[in-house]
Biopython code that builds the backbone (N, CA, C, O; Angstrom):
import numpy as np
from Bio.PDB.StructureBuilder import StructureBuilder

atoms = [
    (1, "UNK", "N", (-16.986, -0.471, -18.306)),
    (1, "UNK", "CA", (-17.258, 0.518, -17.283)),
    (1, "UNK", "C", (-18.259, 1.507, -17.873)),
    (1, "UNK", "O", (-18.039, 2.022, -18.969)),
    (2, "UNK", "N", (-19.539, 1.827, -17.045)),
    (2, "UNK", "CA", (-20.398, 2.594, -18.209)),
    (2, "UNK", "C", (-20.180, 3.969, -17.313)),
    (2, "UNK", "O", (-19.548, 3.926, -16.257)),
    (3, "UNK", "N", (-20.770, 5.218, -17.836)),
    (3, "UNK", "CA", (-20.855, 6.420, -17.467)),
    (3, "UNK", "C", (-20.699, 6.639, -15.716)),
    (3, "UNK", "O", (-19.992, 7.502, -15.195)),
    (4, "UNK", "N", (-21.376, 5.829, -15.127)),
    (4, "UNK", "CA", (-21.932, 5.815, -13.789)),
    (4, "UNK", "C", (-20.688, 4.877, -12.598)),
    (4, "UNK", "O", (-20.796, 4.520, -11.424)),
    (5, "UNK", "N", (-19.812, 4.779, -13.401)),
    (5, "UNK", "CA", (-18.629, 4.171, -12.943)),
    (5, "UNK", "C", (-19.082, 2.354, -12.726)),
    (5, "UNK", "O", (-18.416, 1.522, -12.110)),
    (6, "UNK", "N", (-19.912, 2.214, -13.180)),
    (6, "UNK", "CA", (-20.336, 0.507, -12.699)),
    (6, "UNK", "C", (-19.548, -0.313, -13.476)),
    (6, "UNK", "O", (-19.148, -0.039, -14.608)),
    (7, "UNK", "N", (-19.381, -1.082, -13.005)),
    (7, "UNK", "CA", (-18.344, -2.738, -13.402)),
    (7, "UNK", "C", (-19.395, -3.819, -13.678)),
    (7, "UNK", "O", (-19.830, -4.473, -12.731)),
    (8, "UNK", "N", (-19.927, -4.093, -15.223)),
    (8, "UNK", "CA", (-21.012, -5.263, -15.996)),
    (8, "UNK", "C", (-19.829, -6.144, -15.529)),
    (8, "UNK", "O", (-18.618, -6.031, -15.720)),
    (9, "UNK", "N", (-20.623, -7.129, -14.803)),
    (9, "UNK", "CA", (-19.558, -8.727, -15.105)),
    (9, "UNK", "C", (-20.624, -9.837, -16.384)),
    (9, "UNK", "O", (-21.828, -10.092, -16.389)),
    (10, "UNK", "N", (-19.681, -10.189, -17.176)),
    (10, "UNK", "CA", (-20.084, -10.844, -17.684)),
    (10, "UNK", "C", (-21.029, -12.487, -17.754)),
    (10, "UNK", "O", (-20.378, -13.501, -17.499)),
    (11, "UNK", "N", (-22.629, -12.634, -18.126)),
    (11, "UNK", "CA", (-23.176, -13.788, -17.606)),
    (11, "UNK", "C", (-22.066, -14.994, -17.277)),
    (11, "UNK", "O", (-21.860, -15.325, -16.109)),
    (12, "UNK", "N", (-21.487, -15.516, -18.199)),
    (12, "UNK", "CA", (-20.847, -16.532, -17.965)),
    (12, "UNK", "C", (-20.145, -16.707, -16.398)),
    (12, "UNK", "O", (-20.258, -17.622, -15.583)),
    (13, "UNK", "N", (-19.368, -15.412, -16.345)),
    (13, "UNK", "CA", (-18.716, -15.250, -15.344)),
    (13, "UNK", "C", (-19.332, -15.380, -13.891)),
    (13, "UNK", "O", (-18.896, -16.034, -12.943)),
    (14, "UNK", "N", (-20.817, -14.335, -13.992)),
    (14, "UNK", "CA", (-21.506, -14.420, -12.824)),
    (14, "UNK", "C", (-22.012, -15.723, -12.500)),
    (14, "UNK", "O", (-22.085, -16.236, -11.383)),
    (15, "UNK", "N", (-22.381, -16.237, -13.705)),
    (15, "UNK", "CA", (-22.913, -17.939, -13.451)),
    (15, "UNK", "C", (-22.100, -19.438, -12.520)),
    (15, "UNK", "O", (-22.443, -20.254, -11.665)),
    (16, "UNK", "N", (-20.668, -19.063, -13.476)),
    (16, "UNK", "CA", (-19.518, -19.708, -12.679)),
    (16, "UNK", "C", (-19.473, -19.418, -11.001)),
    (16, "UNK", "O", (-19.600, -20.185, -10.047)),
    (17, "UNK", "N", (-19.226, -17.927, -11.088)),
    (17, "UNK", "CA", (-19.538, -17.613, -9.298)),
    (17, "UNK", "C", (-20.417, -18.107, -8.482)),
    (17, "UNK", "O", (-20.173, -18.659, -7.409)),
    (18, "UNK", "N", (-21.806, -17.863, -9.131)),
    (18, "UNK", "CA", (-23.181, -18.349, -8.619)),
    (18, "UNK", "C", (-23.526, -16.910, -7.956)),
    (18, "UNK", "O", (-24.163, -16.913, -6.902)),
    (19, "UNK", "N", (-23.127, -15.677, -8.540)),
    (19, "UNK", "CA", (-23.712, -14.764, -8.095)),
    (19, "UNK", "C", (-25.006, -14.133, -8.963)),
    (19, "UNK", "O", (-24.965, -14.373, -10.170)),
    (20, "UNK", "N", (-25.893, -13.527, -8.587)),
    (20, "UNK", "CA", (-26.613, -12.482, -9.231)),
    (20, "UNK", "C", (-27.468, -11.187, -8.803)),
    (20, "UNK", "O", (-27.675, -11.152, -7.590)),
    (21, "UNK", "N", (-27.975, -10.185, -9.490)),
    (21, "UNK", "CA", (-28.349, -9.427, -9.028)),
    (21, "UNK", "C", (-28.786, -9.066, -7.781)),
    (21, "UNK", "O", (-29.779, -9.538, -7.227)),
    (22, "UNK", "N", (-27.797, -7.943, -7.180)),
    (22, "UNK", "CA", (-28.127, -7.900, -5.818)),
    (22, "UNK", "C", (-27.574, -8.341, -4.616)),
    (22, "UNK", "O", (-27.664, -7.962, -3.448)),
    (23, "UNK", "N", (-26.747, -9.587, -5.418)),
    (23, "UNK", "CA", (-25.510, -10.242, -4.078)),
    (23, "UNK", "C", (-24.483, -8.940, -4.090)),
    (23, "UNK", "O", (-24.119, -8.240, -5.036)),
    (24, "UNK", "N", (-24.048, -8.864, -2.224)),
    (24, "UNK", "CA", (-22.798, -7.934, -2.546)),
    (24, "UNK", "C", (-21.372, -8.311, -2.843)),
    (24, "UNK", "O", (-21.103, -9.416, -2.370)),
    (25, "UNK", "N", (-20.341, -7.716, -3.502)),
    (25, "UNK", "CA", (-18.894, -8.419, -3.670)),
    (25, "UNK", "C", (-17.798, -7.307, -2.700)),
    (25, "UNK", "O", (-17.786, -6.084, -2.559)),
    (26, "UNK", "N", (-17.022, -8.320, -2.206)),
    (26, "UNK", "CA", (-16.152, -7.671, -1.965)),
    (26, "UNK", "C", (-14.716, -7.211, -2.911)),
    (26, "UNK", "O", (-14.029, -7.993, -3.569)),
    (27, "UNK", "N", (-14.525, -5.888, -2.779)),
    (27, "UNK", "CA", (-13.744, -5.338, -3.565)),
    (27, "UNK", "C", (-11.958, -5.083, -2.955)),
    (27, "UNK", "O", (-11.752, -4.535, -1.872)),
    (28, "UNK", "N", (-11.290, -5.374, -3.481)),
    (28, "UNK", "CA", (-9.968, -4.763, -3.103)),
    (28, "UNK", "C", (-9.321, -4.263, -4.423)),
    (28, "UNK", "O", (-9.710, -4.517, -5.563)),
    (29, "UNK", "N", (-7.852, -3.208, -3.909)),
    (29, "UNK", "CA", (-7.347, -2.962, -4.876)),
    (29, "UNK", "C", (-5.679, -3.079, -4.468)),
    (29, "UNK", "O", (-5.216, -2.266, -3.669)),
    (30, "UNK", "N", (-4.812, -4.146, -5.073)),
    (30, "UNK", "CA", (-3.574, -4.686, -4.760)),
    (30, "UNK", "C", (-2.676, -4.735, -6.249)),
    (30, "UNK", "O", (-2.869, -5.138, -7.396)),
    (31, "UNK", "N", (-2.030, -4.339, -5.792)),
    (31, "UNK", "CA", (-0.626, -3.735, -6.715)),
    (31, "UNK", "C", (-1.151, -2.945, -7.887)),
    (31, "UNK", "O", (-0.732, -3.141, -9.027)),
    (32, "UNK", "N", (-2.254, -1.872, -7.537)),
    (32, "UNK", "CA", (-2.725, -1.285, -8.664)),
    (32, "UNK", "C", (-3.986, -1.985, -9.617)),
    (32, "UNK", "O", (-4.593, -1.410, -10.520)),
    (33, "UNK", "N", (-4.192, -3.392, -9.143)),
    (33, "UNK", "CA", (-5.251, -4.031, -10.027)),
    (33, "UNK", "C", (-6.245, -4.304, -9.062)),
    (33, "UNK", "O", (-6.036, -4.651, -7.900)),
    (34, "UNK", "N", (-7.645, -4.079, -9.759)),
    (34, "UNK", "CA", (-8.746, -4.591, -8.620)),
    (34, "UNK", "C", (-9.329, -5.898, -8.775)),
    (34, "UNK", "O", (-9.687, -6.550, -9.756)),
    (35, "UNK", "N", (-9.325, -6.126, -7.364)),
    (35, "UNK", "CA", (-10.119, -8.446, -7.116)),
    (35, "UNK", "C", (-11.133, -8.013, -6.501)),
    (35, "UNK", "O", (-11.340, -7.269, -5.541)),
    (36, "UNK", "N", (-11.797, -8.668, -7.294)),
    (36, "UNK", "CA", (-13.725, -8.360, -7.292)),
    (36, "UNK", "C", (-13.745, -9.908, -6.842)),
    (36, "UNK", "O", (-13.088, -10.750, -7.453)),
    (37, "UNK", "N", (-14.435, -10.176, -5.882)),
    (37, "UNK", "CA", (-15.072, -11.732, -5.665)),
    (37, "UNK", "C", (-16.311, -11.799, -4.894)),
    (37, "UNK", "O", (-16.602, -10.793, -4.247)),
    (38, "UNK", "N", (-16.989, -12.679, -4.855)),
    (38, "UNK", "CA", (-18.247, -12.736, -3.899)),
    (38, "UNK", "C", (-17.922, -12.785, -2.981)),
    (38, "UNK", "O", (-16.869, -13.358, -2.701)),
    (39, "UNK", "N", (-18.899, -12.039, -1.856)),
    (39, "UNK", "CA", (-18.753, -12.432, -0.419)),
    (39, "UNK", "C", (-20.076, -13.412, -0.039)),
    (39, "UNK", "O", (-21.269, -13.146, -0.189)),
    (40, "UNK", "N", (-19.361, -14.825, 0.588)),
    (40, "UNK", "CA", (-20.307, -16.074, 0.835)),
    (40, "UNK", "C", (-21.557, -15.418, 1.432)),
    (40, "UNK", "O", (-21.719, -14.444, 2.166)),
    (41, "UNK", "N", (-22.569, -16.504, 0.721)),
    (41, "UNK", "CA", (-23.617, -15.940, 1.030)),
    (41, "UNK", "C", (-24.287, -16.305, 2.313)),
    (41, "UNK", "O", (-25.389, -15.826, 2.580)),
    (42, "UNK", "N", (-23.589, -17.248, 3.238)),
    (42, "UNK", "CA", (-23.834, -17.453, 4.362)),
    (42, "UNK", "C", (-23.774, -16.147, 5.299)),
    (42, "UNK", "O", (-24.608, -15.914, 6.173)),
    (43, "UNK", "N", (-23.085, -15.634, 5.110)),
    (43, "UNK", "CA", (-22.371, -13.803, 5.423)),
    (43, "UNK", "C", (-23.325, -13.348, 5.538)),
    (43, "UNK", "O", (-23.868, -12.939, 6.564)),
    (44, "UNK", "N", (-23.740, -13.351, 4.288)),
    (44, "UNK", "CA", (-24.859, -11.696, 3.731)),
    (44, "UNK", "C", (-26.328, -11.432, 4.287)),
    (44, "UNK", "O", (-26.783, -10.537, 4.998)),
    (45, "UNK", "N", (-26.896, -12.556, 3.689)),
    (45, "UNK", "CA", (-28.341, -13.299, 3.601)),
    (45, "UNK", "C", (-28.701, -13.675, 4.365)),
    (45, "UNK", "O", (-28.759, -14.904, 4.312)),
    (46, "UNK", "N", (-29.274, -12.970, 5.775)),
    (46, "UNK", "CA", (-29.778, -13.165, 6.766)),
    (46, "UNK", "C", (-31.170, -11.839, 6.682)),
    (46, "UNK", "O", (-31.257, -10.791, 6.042)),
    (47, "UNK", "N", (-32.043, -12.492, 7.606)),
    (47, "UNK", "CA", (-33.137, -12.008, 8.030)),
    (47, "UNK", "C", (-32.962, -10.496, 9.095)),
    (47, "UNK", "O", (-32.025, -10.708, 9.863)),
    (48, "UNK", "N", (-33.490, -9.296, 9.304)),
    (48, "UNK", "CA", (-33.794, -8.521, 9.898)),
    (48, "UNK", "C", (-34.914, -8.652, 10.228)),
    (48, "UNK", "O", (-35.744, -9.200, 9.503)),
    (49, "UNK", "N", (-35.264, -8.026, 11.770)),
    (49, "UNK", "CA", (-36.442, -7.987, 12.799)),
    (49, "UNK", "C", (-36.832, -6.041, 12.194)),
    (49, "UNK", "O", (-37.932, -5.521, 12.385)),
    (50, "UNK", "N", (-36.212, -5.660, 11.828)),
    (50, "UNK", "CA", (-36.490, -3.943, 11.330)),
    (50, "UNK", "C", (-35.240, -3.854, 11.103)),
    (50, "UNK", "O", (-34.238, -4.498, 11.414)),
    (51, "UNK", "N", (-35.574, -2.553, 10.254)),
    (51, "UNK", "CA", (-34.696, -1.385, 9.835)),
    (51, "UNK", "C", (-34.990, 0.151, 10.409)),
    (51, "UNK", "O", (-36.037, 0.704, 10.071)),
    (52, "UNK", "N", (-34.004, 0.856, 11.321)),
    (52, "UNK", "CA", (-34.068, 1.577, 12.083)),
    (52, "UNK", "C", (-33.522, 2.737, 11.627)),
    (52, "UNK", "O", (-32.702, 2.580, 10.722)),
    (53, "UNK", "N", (-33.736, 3.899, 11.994)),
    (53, "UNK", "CA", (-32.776, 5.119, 11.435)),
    (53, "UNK", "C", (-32.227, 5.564, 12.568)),
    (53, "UNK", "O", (-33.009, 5.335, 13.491)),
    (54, "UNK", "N", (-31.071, 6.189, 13.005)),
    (54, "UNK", "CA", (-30.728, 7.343, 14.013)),
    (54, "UNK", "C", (-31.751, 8.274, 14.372)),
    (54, "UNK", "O", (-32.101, 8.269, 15.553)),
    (55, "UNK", "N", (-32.373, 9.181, 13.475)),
    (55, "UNK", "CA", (-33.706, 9.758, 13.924)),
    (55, "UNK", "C", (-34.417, 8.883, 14.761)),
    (55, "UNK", "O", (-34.587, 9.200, 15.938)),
    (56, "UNK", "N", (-34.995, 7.491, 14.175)),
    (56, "UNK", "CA", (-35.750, 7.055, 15.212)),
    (56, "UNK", "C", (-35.727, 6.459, 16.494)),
    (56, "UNK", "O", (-36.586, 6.182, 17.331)),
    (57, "UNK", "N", (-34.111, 6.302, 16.386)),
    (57, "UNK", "CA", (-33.788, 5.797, 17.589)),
    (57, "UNK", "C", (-33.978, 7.225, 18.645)),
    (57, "UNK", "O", (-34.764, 7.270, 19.591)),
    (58, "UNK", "N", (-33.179, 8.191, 18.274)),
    (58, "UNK", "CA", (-33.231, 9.468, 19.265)),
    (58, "UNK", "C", (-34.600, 9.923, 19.407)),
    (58, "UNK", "O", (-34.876, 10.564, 20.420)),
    (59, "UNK", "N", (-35.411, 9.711, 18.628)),
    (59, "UNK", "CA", (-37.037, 10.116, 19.033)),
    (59, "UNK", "C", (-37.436, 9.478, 19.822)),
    (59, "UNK", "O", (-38.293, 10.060, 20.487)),
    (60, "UNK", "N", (-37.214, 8.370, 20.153)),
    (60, "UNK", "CA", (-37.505, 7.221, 20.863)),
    (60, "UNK", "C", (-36.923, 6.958, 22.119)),
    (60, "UNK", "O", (-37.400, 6.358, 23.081)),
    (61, "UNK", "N", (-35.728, 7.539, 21.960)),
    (61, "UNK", "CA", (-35.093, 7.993, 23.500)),
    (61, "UNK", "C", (-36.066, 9.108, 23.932)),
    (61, "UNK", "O", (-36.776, 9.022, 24.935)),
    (62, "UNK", "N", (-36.042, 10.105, 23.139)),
    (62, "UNK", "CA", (-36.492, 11.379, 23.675)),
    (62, "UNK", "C", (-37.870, 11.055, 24.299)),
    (62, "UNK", "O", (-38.245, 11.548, 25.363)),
    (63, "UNK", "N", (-38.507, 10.296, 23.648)),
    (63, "UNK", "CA", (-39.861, 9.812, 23.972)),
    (63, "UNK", "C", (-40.546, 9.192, 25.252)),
    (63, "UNK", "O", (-41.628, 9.394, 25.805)),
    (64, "UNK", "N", (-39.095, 8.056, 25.588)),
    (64, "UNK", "CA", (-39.010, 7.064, 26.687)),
    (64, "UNK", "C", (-38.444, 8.054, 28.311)),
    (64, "UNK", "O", (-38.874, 7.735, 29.420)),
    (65, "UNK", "N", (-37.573, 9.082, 28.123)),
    (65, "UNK", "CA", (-37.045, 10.378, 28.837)),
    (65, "UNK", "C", (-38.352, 11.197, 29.249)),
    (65, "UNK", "O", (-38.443, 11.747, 30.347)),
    (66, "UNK", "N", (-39.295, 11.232, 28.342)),
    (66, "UNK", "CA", (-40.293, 12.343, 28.575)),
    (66, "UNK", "C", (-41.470, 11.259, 29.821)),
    (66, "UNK", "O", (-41.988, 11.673, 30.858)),
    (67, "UNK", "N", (-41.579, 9.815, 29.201)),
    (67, "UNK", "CA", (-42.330, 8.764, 30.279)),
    (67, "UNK", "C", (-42.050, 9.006, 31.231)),
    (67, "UNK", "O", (-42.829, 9.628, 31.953)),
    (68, "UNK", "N", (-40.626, 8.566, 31.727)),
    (68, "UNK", "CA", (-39.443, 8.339, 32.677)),
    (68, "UNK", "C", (-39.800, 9.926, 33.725)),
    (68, "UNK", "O", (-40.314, 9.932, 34.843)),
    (69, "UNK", "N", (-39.503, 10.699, 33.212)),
    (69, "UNK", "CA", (-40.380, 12.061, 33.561)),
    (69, "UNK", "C", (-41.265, 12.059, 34.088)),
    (69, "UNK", "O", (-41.283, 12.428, 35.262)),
    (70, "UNK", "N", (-42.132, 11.732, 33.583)),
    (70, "UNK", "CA", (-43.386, 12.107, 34.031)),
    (70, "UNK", "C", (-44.301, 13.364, 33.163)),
    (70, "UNK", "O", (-45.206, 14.123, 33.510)),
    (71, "UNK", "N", (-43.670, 13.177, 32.070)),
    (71, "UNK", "CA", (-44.293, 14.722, 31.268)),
    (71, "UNK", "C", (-45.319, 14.303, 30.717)),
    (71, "UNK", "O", (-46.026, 15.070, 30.064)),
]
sb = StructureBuilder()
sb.init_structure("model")
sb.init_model(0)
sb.init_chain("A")
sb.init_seg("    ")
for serial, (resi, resn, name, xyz) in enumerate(atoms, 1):
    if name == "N":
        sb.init_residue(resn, " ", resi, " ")
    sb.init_atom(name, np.array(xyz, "f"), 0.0, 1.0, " ", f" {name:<3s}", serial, name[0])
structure = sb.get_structure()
C-alpha cells in the first residue's frame, strides 16, 4: 500500500488475470477482508460518441430555449 492509499498487484498476478494498466476492478469488502477482481472486459471497453459535462448539457438547453424563443 504506498502513501496515496493505492493497492500494486503483483506482475505475475496481473498476468494470470489478464489485466493491465487502466482496466477497472471491482472492489468489495466482506467479513472485514477486501476481493479485488476484474470486471470482464466485455463490460468496460466500449466505444463513446462524446463525453459531455452537465455544464454543457444546461448551456445547450439554455441555448435551444433561447431558438425556441425567438431571442
Amino acid at each position: 500500500m504506498s502513501k496515496k492509499l493505492a493497492i500494486y498487484i503483483p506482475k505475475a498476478v496481473a498476468e494470470q488475470l489478464n489485466i493491465s494498466e487502466g482496466d477497472k476492478l471491482l472492489l468489495e469488502v466482506r467479513d472485514g477482508k477486501i476481493i479485488l477482481g476484474p470486471i470482464p472486459k466485455l463490460l468496460v471497453r466500449r466505444r463513446y460518441w462524446s463525453e459531455t459535462t452537465v455544464e454543457e448539457v444546461e448551456a445547450e438547453s439554455e441555448e435551444l430555449i433561447k431558438l425556441a424563443e425567438g431571442e
